[in-house]
C-alpha positions in Angstrom: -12.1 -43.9 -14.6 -14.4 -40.9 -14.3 -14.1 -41.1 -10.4 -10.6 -41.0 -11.1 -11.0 -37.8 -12.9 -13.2 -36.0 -10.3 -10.9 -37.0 -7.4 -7.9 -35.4 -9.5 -10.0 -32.6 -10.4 -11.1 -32.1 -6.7 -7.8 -32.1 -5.1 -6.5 -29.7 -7.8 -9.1 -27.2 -7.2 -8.6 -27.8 -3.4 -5.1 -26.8 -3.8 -5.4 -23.8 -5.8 -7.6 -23.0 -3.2 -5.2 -23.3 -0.3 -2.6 -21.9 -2.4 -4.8 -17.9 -2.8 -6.5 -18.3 1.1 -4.3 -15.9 2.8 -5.3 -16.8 6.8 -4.2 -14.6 9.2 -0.7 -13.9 10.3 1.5 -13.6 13.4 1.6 -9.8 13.3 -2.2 -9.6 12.1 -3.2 -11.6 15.2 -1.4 -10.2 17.9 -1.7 -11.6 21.3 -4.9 -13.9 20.0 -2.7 -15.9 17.8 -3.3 -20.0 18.7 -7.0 -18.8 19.6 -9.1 -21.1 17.4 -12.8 -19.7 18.3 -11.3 -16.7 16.3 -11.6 -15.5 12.7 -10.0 -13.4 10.2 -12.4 -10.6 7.7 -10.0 -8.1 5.3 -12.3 -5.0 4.1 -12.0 -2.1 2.2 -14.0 0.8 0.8 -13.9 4.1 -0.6 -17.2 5.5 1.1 -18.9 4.0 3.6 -18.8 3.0 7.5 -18.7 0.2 9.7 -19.8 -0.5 13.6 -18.3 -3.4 14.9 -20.3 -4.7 18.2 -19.1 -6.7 21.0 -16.1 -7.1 19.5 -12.9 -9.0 20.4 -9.3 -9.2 19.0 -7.0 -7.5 17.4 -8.5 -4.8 14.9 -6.4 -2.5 12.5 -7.3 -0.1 9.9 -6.1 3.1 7.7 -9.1 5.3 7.1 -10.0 9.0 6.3 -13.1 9.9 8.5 -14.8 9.7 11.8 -14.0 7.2 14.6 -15.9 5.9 17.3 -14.2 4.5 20.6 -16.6 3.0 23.1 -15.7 0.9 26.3 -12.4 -0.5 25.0 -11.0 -2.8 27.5 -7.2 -3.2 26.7 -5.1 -1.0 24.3 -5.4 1.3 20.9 -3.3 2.8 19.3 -3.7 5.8 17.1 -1.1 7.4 14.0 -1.2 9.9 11.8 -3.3 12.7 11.7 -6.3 12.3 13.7 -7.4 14.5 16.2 -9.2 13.9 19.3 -12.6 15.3 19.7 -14.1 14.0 22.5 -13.0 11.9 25.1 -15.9 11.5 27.6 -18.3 8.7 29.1 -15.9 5.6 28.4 -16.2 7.2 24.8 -13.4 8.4 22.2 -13.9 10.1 19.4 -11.2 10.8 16.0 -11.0 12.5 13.1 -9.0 13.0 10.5 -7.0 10.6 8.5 -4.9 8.1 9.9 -4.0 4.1 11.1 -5.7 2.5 14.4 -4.9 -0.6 15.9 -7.3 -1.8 18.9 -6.3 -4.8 20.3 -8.7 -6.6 23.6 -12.6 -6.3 23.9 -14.7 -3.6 23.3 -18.4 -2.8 23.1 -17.9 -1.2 19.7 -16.0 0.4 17.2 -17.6 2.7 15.1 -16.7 4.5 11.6 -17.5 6.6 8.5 -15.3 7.8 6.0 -13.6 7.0 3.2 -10.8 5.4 1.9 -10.5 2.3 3.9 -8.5 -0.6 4.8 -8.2 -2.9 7.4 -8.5 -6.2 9.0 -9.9 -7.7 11.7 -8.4 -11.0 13.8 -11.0 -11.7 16.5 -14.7 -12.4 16.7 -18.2 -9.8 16.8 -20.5 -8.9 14.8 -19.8 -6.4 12.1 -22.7 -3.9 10.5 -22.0 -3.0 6.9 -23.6 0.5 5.3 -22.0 1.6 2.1 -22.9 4.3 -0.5 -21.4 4.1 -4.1 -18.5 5.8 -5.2 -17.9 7.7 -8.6 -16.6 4.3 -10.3 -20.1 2.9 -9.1 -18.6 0.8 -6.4 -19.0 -0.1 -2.9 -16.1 -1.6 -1.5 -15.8 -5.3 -0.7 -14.8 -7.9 2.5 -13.6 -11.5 2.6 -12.5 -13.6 4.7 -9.3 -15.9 4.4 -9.8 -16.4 0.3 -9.6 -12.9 -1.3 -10.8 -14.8 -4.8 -14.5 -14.8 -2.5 -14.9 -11.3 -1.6 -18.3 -10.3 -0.8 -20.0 -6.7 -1.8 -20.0 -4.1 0.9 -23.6 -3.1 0.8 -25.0 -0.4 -0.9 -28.7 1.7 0.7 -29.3 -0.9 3.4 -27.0 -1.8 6.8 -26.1 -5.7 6.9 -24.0 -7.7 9.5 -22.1 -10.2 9.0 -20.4 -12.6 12.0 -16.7 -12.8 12.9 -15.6 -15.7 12.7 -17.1 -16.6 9.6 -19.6 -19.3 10.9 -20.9 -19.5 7.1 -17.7 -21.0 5.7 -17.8 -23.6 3.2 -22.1 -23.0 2.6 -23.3 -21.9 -0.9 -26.5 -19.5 0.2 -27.6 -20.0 -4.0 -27.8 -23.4 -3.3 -31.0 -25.0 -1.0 -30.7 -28.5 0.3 -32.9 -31.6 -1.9 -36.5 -31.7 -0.5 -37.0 -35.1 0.7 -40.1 -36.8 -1.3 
């Protein structure tokens, strides 16, 4: 009977958990969509920044700030108020506030600002630095469950890897030491 109860239990929580993953969409993944060496990662933050390295896929984001172009191999697009500053040495550089979507390779994508929100379909690596707002907070990022959102880091720079290739681990939990 109580294996009974933990299968029931198990495929409950497994469907509440399908039911709040929110994977990526048609629109969100562009011309990558069917791609399955791909992830998704949804951030946001009210102070901070971001460098995303060797990245690939489609990347889109609202922001008030700085923005760093470099080697983009296929298309962006920029809206809003953002003015060009410097446009040199397979380099572009924004700022202002506004929406980008890059879409293709690129050898990275660099921020800092505030108020930000975006999403990223694709795979890179992604370096993290935040600094606490007034409320105390940092901002967050998750990937296709927003009930598991992660910190955005406070003092410190961290990466984390798109796709996620840390999906379904517990880092709290350490494997049984064989005796």
């Amino acid at each position: 009977m109580t294996t009974l109860r933990t299968l029931i239990a198990s495929t409950a929580l497994a469907t509440t958990v399908l039911a709040f993953a929110q994977p990526a969409t048609p629109a969100e993944m562009g011309s990558f969509a069917g791609r399955t060496d791909l992830g998704i990662v949804r951030f946001q933050t009210r102070l901070g920044s971001f460098r995303i390295i060797n990245g690939e896929g489609r990347l889109e984001f609202a922001f008030t700030g700085t923005l760093m172009l470099s080697r983009v191999e296929g298309d962006y697009q920029v809206s809003g108020r953002l003015r060009k500053e410097w446009d040199k040495n397979d380099r572009v550089i924004y700022t202002g506030t506004g929406r980008v979507v890059v879409t293709g390779k690129w050898r990275a994508v660099q921020w800092f600002g505030r108020d930000l929100r975006g999403q990223m379909f694709g795979g890179g690596t992604m370096r993290l630095a935040g600094e606490f707002d007034r409320d105390q907070r940092t901002g967050e990022y998750w990937f296709e469950d927003p009930t598991i959102k992660q910190f955005w880091p406070a003092g410190t720079t961290f990466d984390i890897l798109v796709p996620n290739r840390t999906a379904g681990m517990n880092p709290n939990v350490r494997p049984r030491q064989r005796r």
